[in-house]
C-alpha positions in Angstrom: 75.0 25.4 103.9 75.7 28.3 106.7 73.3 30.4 107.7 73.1 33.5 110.0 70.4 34.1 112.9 69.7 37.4 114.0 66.6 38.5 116.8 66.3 36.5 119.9 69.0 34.2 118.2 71.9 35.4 117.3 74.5 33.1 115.7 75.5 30.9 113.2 74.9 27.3 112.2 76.5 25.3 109.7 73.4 23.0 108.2 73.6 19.1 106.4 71.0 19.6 104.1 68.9 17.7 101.4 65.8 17.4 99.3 63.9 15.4 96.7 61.7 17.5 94.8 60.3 18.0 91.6 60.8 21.0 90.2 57.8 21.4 87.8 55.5 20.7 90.3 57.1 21.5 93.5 56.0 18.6 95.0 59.1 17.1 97.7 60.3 16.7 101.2 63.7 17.7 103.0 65.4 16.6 105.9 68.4 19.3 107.5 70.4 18.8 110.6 72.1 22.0 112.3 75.3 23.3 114.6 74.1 26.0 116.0 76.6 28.5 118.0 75.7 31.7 119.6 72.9 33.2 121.7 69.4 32.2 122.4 67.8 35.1 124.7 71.2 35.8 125.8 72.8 32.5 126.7 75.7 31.7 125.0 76.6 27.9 123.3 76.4 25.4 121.1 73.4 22.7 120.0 72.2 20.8 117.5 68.7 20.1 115.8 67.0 18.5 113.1 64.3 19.6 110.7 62.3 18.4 107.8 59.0 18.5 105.7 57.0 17.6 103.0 55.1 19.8 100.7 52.3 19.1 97.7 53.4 22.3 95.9 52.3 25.4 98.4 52.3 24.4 101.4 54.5 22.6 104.4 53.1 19.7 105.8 54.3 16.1 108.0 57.1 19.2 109.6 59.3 17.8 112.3 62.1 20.4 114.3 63.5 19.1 117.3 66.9 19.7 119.8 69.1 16.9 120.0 69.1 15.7 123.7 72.7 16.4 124.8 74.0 18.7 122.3 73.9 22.0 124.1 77.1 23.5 125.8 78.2 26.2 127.5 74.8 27.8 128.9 73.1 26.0 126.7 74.1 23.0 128.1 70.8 20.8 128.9 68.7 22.3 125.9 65.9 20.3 125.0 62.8 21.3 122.9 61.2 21.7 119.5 60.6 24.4 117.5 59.6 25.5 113.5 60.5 27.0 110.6 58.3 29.7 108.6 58.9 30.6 104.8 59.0 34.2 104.6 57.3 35.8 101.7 60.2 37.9 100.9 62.1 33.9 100.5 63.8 34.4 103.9 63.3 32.1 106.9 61.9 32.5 110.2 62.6 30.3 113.4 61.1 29.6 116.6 62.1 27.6 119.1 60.2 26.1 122.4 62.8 24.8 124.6 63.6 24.3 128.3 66.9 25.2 129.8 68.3 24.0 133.7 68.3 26.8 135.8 
């Protein structure tokens, strides 16, 4: 899966990504893994992170989002952090991410 960011993130990311879920019920869980390359408030780079979650049919629950140690370059390089993931209404995606960066 690719995806593009746009906002405070601007890139693209090519994503690893799988689910179990039944469909009648849309009861499941997912777990992704991201390359992310671009900008985060202006600093240019790579880095990776993982996602995933569980849901009982409308809601997200047992979520997990967090940088891989190590995977940032450029000046990304040193990235570390968590972050989320919000289900937009409209069925796009939101992301947030709470990171710390060397100075």
């Amino acid at each position: 899966m690719q995806k593009r960011f746009e906002g405070e993130i601007t890139g693209h990311s090519a994503t690893l990504f799988t689910y179990a879920l039944d469909h009648a019920t849309n009861v499941g869980g997912y777990v992704a893994m991201e390359s992310f390359e671009g900008a985060l408030h202006g600093r240019t780079g790579t880095f990776n992170f993982t996602h995933s979650a569980t849901t009982s049919g409308d809601d997200r629950k047992d979520e997990s989002f967090v940088i891989i140690p190590s995977s940032g370059t450029g000046q990304l390089t040193g990235i570390t952090g968590t972050g989320g993931l919000t289900d937009e209404s409209d069925g796009s995606h939101s992301i947030w991410f709470d990171y710390d960066l060397p100075a």
